[in-house]
N, C-alpha and C positions, 0 to 999 in steps of 0.2 A: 565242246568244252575247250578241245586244245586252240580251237582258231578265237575262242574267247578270249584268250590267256595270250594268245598270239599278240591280235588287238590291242590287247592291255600296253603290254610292251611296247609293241610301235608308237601307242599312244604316250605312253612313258616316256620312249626317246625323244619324241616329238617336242614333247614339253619341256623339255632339259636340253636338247639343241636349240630351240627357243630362247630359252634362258640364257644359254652360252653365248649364241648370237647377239643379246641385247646385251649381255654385260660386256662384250667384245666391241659393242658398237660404243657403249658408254667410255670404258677406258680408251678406246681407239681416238675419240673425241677427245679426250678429256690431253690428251697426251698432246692430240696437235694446237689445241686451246696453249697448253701450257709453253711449247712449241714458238706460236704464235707470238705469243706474249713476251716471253724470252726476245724473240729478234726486232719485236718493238721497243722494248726497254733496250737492247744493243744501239738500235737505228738511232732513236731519241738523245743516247749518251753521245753519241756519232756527232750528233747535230751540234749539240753545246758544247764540243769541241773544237766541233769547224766553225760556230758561231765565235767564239772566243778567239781564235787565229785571224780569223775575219776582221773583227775590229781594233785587234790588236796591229793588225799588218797597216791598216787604214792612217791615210794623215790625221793627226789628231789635233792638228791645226787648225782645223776648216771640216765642216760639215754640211754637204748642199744635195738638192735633191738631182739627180740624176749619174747620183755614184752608185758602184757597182751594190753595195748592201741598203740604198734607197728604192731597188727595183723587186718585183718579185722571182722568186731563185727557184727555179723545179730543179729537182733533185732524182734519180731514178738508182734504187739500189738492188738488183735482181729483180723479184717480186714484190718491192717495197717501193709506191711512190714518194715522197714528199715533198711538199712546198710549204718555204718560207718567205714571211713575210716582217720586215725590220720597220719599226715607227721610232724615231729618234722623240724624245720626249719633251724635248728645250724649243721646238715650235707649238709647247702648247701652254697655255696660264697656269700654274699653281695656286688652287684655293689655299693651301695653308699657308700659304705666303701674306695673304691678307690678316693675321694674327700676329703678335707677337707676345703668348703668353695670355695677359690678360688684355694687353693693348689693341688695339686698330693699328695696321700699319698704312696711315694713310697715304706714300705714294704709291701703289699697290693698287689697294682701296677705289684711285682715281683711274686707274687703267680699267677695274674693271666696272665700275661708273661709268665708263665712255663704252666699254663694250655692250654692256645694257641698253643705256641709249641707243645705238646702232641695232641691237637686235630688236629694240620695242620692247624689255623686258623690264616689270616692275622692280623698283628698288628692295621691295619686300623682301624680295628670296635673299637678295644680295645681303641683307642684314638678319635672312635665318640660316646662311651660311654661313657668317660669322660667327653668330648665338653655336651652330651646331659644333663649330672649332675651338671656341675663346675657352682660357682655362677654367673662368668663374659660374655662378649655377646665376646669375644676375640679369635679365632682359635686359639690352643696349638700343638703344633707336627703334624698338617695336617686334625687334628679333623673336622670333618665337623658340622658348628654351623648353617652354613644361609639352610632353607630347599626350593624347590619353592616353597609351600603352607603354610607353616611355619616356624616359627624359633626354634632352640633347648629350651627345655626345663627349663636348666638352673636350676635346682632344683632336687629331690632328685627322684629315681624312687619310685610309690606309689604303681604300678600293674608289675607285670614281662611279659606281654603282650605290654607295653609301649615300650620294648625293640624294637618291630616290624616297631616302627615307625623311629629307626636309622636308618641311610643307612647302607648297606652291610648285616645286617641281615636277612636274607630270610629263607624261610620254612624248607630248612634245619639245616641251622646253628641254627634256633631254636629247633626245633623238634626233631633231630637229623639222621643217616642215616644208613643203613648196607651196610657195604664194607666189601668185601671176604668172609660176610657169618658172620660178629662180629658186633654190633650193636655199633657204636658212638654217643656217645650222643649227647643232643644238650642244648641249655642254659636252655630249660624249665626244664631239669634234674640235673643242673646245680648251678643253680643261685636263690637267694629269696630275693626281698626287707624288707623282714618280721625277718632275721636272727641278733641275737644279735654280729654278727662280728667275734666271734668265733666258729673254726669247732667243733664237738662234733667227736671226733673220734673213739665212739661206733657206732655212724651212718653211717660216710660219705664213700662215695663209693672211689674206687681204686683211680677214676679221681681228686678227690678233695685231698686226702690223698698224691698222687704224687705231686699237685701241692705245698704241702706247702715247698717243699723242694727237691735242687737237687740232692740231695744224698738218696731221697726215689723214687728209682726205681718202675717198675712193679711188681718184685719178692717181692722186699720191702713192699709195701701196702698191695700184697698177702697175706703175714707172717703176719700183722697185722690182716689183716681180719680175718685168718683162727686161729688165737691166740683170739681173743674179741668173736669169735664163743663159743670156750670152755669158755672160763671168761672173762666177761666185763672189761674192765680198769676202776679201782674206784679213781686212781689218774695216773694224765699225767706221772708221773713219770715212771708207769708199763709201757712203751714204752719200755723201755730200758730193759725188759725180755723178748722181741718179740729178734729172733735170727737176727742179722743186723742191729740191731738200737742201737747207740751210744747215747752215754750223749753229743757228738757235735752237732747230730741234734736238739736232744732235748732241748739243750740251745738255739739253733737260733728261734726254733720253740711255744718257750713254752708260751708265751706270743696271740701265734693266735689260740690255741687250749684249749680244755676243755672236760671233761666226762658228763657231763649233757647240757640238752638243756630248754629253755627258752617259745620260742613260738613252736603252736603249731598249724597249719590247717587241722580243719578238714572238709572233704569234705563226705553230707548226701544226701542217696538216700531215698528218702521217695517216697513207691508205694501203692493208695488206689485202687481194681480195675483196671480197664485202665488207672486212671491217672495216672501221674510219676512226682515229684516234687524232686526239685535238691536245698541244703542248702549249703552254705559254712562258716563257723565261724572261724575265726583268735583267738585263745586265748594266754593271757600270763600268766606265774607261775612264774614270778620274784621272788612273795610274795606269795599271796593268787592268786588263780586262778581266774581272770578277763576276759571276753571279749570283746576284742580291738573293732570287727564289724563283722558283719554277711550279710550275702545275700539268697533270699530264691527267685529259679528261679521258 
């Protein structure tokens, strides 16, 4: 009877150091979680404040690729890796810029008319882009406005992901593709709702640089690139010492281009450990260096 009663007991304590032991592991957990979280939110504040010094310190004259915040940046803070990564936004097209209101803004319009063309892409989408931004609830050129599940948008793009919800754009024409072995782009390489409207033509790629004009070939953008490699353009004007580029183009053109760029996304990987934390911050350097909005996945 007593070694029954013994039993009991041991078995009691058993089940109750058990207990202890899991709720000991649960708070123990739960403390370095919060722990964790805590020196990621520090690290990430860290960041958009070195990001903000960063561009503040930066010529804000001139913006070209192979400056020190054009490159990718590791970062190592004790047990906390991170890399960032800066995409200036004024090398890419502005869809709302094709709007104004209810309007078409047709020099805009024709830039990206030429970049379709170039890419092989129907005019279709380009006027259910328009339908999806234009103030009115009105089809304009075959635009599609009524959707089954919704209706266009009717306002400005906010995300470049919104695009997906137009008809005709699909995984490719977003993403983009390789054919014959050459990679074409697709609008996410393309396009930012974040751009102040003009190109930055220290940044922008062949495809945006063709588009501003038809008289800037593939050879043409080439020679630009391969000329801003050796020296950055410090005024639009140095167009016209790249070998092929006239003061004709340069007058039609000069109004949609610029040498410095405005906003800036940058996109942070923060790794403690196993975890992986992904930030995203929108900044502008109009003036002083602001952050428009941030996300932290």
């Amino acid at each position: 009877m007593i070694l029954i009663i013994v039993l009991i007991i041991i078995s009691t304590l058993g089940v109750l150091i058990l207990n202890l032991s899991e709720e000991r592991f649960v708070l123990e957990n739960y403390i370095e979680s919060q722990i964790n979280t805590e020196e990621i939110i520090f690290a990430s504040k860290s960041a958009e404040k070195a990001l903000k010094k960063l561009l503040d310190r930066d010529d804000k004259s001139v913006d070209y690729i192979g400056e020190f915040w054009s490159q990718t940046i590791p970062v190592s803070l004790n047990d906390i890796n991170i890399q960032i990564e800066i995409i200036d936004q004024e090398r890419f097209l502005n869809p709302n810029f094709l709007v104004n209101g209810t309007t078409i803004n047709e020099k805009h319009k024709l830039v990206f008319e030429r970049l379709f063309d170039i890419l092989n892409i129907n005019y279709a989408i380009l006027y259910n882009i328009i339908e999806w931004i234009d103030k009115d609830d009105l089809p304009n050129n075959g635009g599609k406005e009524d959707y089954n599940l919704y209706m266009a948008k009717n306002d400005k793009l906010d995300t470049l992901e919104e695009l997906k919800l137009i008809e005709g754009i699909n995984d490719n024409i977003y993403n983009g593709t390789v054919e014959g072995g050459y990679f074409k782009p697709g609008f996410r390489s393309l396009f930012s709702p974040y751009s102040n409207g003009k190109v930055n033509i220290n940044t922008a790629s062949k495809w945006i640089l063709m588009a501003l004009d038809n008289d800037i070939d593939e050879a043409l953008a080439n020679e630009i690139i391969i000329y801003r490699q050796r020296k950055p353009f410090k005024n639009i004007k140095d167009l016209v010492l790249v070998d092929g580029f006239n003061s004709d183009i340069l007058y039609r053109i000069e109004n949609m281009i610029d040498v410095k760029s405005e906003n800036f996304l940058a996109k942070i990987d923060i790794t403690k450990g196993k975890r992986k934390y992904k930030m995203i911050i929108l900044l502008n350097r109009q003036n002083k260096t602001k952050i428009v909005w941030r996300k932290l996945y």
